[in-house]
C-alpha positions as CSV (number, residue, x, y, z in Angstrom):
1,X,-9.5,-7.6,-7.4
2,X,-11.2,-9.1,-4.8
3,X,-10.6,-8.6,-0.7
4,X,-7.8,-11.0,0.5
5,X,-8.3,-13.1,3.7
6,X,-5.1,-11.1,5.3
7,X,-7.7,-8.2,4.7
8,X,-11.0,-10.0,6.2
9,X,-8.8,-11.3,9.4
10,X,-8.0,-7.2,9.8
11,X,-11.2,-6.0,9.4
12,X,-12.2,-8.8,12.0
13,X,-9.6,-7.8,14.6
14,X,-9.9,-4.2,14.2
15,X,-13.9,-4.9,14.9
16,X,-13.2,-6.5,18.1
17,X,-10.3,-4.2,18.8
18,X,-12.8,-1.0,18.6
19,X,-15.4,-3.3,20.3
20,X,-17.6,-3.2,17.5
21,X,-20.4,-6.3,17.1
22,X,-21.0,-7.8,13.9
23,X,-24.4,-6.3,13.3
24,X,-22.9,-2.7,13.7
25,X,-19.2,-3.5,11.9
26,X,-21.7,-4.6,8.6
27,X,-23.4,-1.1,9.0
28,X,-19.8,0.1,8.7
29,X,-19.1,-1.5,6.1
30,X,-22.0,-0.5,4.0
31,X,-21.6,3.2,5.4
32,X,-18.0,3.4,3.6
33,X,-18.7,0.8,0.2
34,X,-22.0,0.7,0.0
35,X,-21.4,-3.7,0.1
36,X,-23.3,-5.6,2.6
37,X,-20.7,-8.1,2.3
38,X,-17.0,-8.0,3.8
39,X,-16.5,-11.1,1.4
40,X,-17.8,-9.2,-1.5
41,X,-15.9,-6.9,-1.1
42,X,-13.1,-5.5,-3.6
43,X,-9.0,-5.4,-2.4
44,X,-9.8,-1.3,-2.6
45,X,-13.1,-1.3,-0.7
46,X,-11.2,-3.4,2.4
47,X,-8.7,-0.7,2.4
48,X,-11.4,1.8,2.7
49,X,-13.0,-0.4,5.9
50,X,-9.4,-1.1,7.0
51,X,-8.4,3.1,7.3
52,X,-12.0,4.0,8.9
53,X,-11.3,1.3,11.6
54,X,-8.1,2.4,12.3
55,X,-9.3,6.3,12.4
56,X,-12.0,4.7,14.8
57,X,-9.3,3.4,16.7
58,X,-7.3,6.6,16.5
59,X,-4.3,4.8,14.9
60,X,-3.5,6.6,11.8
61,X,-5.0,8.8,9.8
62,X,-5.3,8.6,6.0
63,X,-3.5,12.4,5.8
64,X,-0.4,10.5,7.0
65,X,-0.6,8.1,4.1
66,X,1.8,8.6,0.9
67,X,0.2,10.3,-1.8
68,X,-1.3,9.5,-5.1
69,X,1.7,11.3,-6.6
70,X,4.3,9.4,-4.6
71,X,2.9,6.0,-5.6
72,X,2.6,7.1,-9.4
73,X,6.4,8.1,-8.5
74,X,7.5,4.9,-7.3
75,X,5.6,3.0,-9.6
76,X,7.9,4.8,-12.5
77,X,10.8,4.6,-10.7
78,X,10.4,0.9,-10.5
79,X,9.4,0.4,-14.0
80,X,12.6,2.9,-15.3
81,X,14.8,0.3,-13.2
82,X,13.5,-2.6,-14.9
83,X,11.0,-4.4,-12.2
84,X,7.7,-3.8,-14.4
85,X,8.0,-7.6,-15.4
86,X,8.4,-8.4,-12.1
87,X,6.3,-6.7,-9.5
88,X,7.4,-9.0,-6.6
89,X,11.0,-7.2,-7.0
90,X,9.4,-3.8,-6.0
91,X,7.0,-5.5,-3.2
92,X,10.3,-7.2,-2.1
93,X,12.1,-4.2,-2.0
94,X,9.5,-2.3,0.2
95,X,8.6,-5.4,2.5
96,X,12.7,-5.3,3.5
97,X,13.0,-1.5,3.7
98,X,9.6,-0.2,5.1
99,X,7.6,-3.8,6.0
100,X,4.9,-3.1,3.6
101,X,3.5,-5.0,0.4
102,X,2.3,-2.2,-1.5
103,X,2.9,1.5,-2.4
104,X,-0.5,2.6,-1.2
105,X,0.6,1.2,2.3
106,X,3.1,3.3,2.9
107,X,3.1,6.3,5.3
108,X,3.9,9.8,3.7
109,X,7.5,10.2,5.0
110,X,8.7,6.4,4.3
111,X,7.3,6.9,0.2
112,X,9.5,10.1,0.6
113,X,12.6,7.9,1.8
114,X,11.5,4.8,-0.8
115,X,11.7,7.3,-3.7
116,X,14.7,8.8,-2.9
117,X,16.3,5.3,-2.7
118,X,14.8,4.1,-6.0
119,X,16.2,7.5,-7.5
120,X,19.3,6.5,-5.7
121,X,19.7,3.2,-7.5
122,X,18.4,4.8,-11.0
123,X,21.6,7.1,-10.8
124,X,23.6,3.9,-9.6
125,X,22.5,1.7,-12.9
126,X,22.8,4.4,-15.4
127,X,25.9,5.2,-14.0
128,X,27.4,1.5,-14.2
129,X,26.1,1.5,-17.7
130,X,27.7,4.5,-18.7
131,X,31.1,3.2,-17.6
132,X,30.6,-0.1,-19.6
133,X,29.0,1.8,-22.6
134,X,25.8,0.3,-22.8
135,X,22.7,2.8,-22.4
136,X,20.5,2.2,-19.9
């Protein structure tokens, strides 16, 4: 999937944030994707730029960030509720609780809190299905 403009405008202000000029924010970008071109680049890839820029900037660090294993978790969670047909429920649900789009986005202790809640509202459905007698 290719880089979104929300991404390119980061990557851009994160540049001029570390004081970085063009020439040597391309050189960057080629160190961590091997792309010459932030336009070129994949969704993925700007994620990649994105963390190094902010670990440049000493912002966050990618050890902070949820795990593969909590994403996988949500993901499942969010499909056993129901929301696989419609992704924007689950990127609803975290843009009002934790002010992000996407699992991946998501620091380590706020996946923590997300997939307790999604548990949460797993236990809530089965348990309102079980008292009208339909399975879940």
């Amino acid at each position: 999937m290719k880089i979104s403009y929300d991404q390119i405008k980061k990557i851009f202000a994160l540049a001029r944030e570390a004081g970085l000029d063009n020439e040597v924010l391309h050189e960057l970008v080629t160190a961590v994707t091997g792309s010459e071109s932030i336009k070129a680049l994949t969704k993925r890839q700007g994620i990649r730029v994105i963390d190094r820029l902010n670990q440049i900037l000493g912002h966050t660090t990618t050890a902070d960030r949820a795990t593969g294993k909590q994403v996988w978790q949500i993901n499942k969670l969010a499909e056993e509720l129901g929301w696989k047909d419609n992704p924007r429920r689950l990127r609803g649900f975290l843009e009002n609780r934790q002010g992000v789009s996407h699992p991946r986005y998501l620091k380590f202790s706020q996946a923590s809190d997300v997939i307790e809640a999604l548990k949460a509202m797993k236990k809530r459905m089965q348990r309102e299905a079980a008292g009208s007698g339909k399975t879940p």
